[in-house]
C-alpha positions, 0 to 999 in steps of 0.5 A: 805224578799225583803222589809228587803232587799231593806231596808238594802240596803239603811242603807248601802248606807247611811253610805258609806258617813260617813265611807265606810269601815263599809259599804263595810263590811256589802255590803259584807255580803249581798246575791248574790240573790234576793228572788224575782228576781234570776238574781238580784245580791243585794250584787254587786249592793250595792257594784257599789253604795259603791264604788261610794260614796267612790271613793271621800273618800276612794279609797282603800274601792272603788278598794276593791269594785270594784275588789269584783264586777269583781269577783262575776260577773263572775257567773252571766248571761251576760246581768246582767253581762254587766249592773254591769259592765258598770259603772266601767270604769269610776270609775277607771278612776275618780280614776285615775286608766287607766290601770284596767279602760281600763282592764274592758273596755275589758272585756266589749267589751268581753261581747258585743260579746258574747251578739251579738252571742245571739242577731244574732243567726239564729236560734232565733235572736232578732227581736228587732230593731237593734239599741235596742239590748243589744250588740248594747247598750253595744258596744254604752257604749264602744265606747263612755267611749273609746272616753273619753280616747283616740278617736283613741281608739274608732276608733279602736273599730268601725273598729273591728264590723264586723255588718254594722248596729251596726258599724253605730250606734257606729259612732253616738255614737262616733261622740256626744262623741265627740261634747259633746252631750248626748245619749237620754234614750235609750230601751234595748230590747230582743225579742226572740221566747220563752222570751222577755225582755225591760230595760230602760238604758242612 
């Protein structure tokens, strides 16, 4: 079943470049969850990679994708939740669209607090370093997409973090955005009493 999937996945793709109006129809019709990971959303992530490919040829298809994608995310646990959504802003704003670019850029923001109320609980905190914690890389995002817009935007952002430390790493962040330099990869990593989770991202 997941190899079918992964499959159909890839037909979908493939045929955004040719007509994304039949693949933002057959993304519509795939699953909200995977056979093998209930947290993986098939039908969200294949239409993030639509709405990419048709940005360039049909933005109509690629806000239709985009607006689907705000939707079903509502329902999904915040740490996926910021991962689908982390590239939004910029197709927005590739699109032209500042205003529903800086809409998302909000919400965004949302999550990287309630991630932090989960990454500073003093009753199970992430013993992670700091600077590999999911609000940390989520407001890293944040504060580096802001700059692109407007860096008194980005300034604002730092100002409001009320963390010492994260308020530091979103200077960094700022400060390369700024010089036109790239962030290396960075580990996302979540490391609490009764689970532990790392992920590659940037």
């Amino acid at each position: 079943m997941q190899h079918g999937l992964n499959y159909r996945q890839d037909q979908i793709v493939a045929e955004a470049g040719q007509t994304p109006k039949d693949a933002f129809s057959e993304a519509m019709n795939l699953p909200l969850t995977s056979p093998l990971s209930p947290n993986y959303c098939p039908r969200a992530v294949t239409l993030r990679q639509v709405a990419r490919i048709a940005a360039a040829k049909d933005r109509s298809v690629a806000r239709s994708a985009l607006e689907e994608i705000r939707r079903i995310v509502r329902d999904i646990p915040l740490r996926d939740r910021a991962r689908l959504l982390s590239d939004i802003p910029e197709l927005y704003l590739l699109m032209g669209d500042k205003e529903a670019s800086l809409a998302v850029l909000a919400d965004l923001l949302s999550i990287a607090r309630m991630l932090y109320a989960v990454d500073s609980d003093p009753s199970d905190p992430n013993l992670a370093f700091k600077g590999m914690w999911p609000s940390t890389d989520l407001w890293r995002y944040c504060i580096r997409f802001a700059a692109e817009v407007n860096p008194y935007r980005a300034e604002a952002i730092i100002e409001e973090l009320q963390d010492p430390d994260i308020k530091a790493f979103g200077r960094i962040a700022l400060a390369s955005s700024l010089l036109g330099t790239s962030l290396p990869p960075v580990s996302i990593m979540e490391k609490h009493k009764s689970s532990q989770h790392t992920l590659i991202r940037r």
